[in-house]
DODRENMI-233985 format. One record per residue (C-alpha): x, y, z. Coordinates in steps of 0.5 Angstrom, whole numbers, padded with zeros to 4 digits, always signed. Each point is the difference from the previous one (the first is absolute). Example, Ala and Ser with C-alpha at 12.3 -4.5 7.8 and 13.67 -1.06 7.14 Angstrom:
REM residues 2
+0025-0009+0016+0002+0007-0002
//
This chain:
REM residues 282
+0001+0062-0011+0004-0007+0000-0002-0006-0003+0003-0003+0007-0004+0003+0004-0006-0002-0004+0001-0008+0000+0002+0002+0008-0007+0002+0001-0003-0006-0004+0004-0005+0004-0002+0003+0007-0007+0000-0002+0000-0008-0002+0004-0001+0007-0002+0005+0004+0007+0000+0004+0006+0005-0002+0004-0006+0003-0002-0005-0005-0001+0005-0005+0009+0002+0000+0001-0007+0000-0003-0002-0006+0002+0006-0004+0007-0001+0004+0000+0007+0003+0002+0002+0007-0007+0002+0004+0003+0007+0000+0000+0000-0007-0007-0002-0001-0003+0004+0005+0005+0007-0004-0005-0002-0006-0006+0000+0003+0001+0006+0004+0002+0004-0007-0006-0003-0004-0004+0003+0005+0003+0006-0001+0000+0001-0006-0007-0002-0001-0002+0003+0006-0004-0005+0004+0000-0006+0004+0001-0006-0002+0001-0005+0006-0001+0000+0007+0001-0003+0006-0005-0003+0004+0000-0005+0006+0008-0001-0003-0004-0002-0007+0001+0004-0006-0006+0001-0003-0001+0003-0008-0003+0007+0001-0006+0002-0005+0005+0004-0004+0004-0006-0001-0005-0005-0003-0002+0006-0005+0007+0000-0001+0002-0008+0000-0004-0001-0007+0004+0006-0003+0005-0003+0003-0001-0007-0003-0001+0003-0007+0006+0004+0000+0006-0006+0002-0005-0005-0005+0002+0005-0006+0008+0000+0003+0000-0007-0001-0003+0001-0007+0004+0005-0001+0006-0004+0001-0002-0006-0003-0004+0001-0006+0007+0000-0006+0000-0008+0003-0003-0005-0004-0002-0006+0003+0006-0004-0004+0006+0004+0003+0001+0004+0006+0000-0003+0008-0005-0004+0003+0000+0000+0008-0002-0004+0004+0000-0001+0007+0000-0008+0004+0001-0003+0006+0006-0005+0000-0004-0006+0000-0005+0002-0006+0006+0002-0002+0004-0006-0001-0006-0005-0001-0005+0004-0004+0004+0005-0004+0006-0003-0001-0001-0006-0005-0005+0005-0004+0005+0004-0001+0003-0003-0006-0007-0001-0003-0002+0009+0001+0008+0001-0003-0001-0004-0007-0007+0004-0001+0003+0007+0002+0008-0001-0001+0001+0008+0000-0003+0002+0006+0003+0000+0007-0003-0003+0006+0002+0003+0006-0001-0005+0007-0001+0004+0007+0000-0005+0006-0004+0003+0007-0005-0003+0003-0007+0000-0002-0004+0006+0002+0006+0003-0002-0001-0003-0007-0008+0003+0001+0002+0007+0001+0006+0000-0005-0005-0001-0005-0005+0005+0004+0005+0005-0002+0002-0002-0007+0007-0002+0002-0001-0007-0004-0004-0002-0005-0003-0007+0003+0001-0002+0008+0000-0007+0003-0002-0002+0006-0003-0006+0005-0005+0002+0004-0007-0003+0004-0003+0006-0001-0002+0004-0006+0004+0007-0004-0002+0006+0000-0006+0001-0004+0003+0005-0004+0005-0006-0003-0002-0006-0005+0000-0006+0003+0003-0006-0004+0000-0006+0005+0004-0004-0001-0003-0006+0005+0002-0002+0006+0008-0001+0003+0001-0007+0003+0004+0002+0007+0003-0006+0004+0004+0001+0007+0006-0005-0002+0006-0001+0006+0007-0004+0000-0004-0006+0003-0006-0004+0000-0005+0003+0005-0007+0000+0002-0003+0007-0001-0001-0001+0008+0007-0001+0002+0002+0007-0003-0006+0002+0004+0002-0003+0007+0008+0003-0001+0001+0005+0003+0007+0002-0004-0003-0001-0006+0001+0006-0004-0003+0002-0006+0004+0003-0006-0003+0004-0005+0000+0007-0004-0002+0007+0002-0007+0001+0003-0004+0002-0005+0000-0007-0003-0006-0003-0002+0001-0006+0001+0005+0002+0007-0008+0004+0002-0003-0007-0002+0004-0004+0005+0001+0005+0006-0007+0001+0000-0003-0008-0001+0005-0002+0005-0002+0005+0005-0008+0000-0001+0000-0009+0000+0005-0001+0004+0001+0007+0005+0008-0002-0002+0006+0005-0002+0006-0001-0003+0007+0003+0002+0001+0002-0006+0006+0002-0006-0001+0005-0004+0005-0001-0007-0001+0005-0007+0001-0006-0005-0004-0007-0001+0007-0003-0002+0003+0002+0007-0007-0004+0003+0001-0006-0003+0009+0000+0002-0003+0001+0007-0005-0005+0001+0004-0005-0004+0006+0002+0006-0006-0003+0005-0001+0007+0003-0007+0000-0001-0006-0001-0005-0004+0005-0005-0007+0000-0002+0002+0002-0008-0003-0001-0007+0001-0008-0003+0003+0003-0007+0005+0003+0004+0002-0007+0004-0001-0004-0004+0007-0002-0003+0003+0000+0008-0006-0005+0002+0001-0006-0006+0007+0001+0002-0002-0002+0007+0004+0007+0003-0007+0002+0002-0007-0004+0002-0007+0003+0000-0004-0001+0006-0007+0000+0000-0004+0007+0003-0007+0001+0002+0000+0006-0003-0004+0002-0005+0002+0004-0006-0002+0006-0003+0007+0003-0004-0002+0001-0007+0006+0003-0006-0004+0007-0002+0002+0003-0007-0001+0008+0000+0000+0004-0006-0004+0007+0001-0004+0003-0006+0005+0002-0005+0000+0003-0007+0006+0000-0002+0005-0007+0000-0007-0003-0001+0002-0005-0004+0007-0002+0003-0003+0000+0007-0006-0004-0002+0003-0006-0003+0005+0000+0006-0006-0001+0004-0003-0005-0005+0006-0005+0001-0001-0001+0007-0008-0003-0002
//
């Protein structure tokens, strides 16, 4: 039996997709279906089906699926347990901009309390972030989101994230209504606060935006400095271009809901190490 298989199993049962599952694990859809098909093999049973073209975990699959939990936990014990809290790799998982505005500056402060430890940073978007923890690739994830995480997770909220829509000139959130080429410019389509916008704008005022889809917020704000476009963005991540008047910041009526969350699991090992990081961000 191959311990690849097994987190397979574990990541289709969360995801109920085997397209979503490859994804993340970072295999082909081929792959995945191989490891299912051999799992079942060699245990003898059925462990998903399709039905209505969703895939459903069989009975035998939620008896496996705790046998399953335990084992890949004492892996990841396995794998840990010669580590102490003031050595070794703390990995945390971040979108860009908590990157920049929430981890960043308290890097010096963490690094003068565990000189000895290697923080390893990974940039993708927040439900990204949430599912790298899920699996136990990292240590801690950050995210911006209006709803709240998986209930299998810590929560540390870390308060509600101040969004400004901000245009290369002065207008009234009514002007970039009523312009038919105006173009929003903003980051993948799984952004909280991207979500929140395209949502609030549709709903209040049954508006869509051409829109211009960039993989960083430093290549936003070069655009919208350009008057290519507006964008709907958190203020920390502005702040410079609009005291330096590259940038204006434009009254909305949408109402926000976007908060910073800091994610931990129930974790026995690194327990000191992952507790004061949290702590610092109190």
């Amino acid at each position: 039996m191959d311990f690849r298989e097994l987190t397979t199993f574990k990541t289709i049962s969360e995801t109920r997709n085997f397209s979503k599952a490859a994804d993340i694990l970072g295999y082909t859809q081929s792959t995945v279906s191989m490891q299912i098909k051999n799992l079942e093999a060699e245990l003898g049973t059925k462990l998903f089906e399709y039905k209505k073209r969703q895939v459903s975990i069989t009975d035998a699959g939620l008896q496996l699926l705790p046998m399953v939990d335990k084992t890949l936990d004492n892996f990841s014990d396995i794998k840990k347990w010669n580590q102490t809290a003031e050595t070794g790799i703390l990995k945390v998982a971040a979108p860009e901009s908590l990157t920049i505005s929430v981890i960043a500056p308290k890097l010096q402060q963490f690094q003068a309390m565990y000189p000895q430890v290697q923080l390893e940073l990974q940039n993708a978007t927040c439900l990204h972030n949430e599912e790298l923890l899920l699996r136990s690739d990292v240590d801690i994830a950050l995210m911006m989101w209006p709803s709240k995480p998986s209930k299998r997770l810590i929560d540390h909220d870390l308060g509600e994230q101040r969004m400004v829509l901000v245009n290369s000139k002065k207008q009234t959130f009514q002007q970039i209504l009523n312009d038919n080429q105006a173009t929003f410019v903003i980051n993948e389509p799984e952004c909280s606060y991207r979500n929140q916008f395209e949502t609030a704008v549709w709903q209040q005022h049954q508006r869509q935006f051409k829109t211009v889809s960039l993989p960083s917020i430093a290549s936003i704000k070069s655009i919208v400095i350009g008057g290519l476009g507006f964008s709907y963005l958190p203020l920390e991540m502005v702040k410079t271009e609009v005291e330096q008047g590259q940038l204006f910041v434009i009254k909305t009526d949408i109402v926000n809901h976007v908060h910073g969350h800091l994610l931990t699991r129930n974790y026995k090992y690194k327990s000191n190490l992952i507790s004061d990081f949290v702590n610092i961000f109190k």
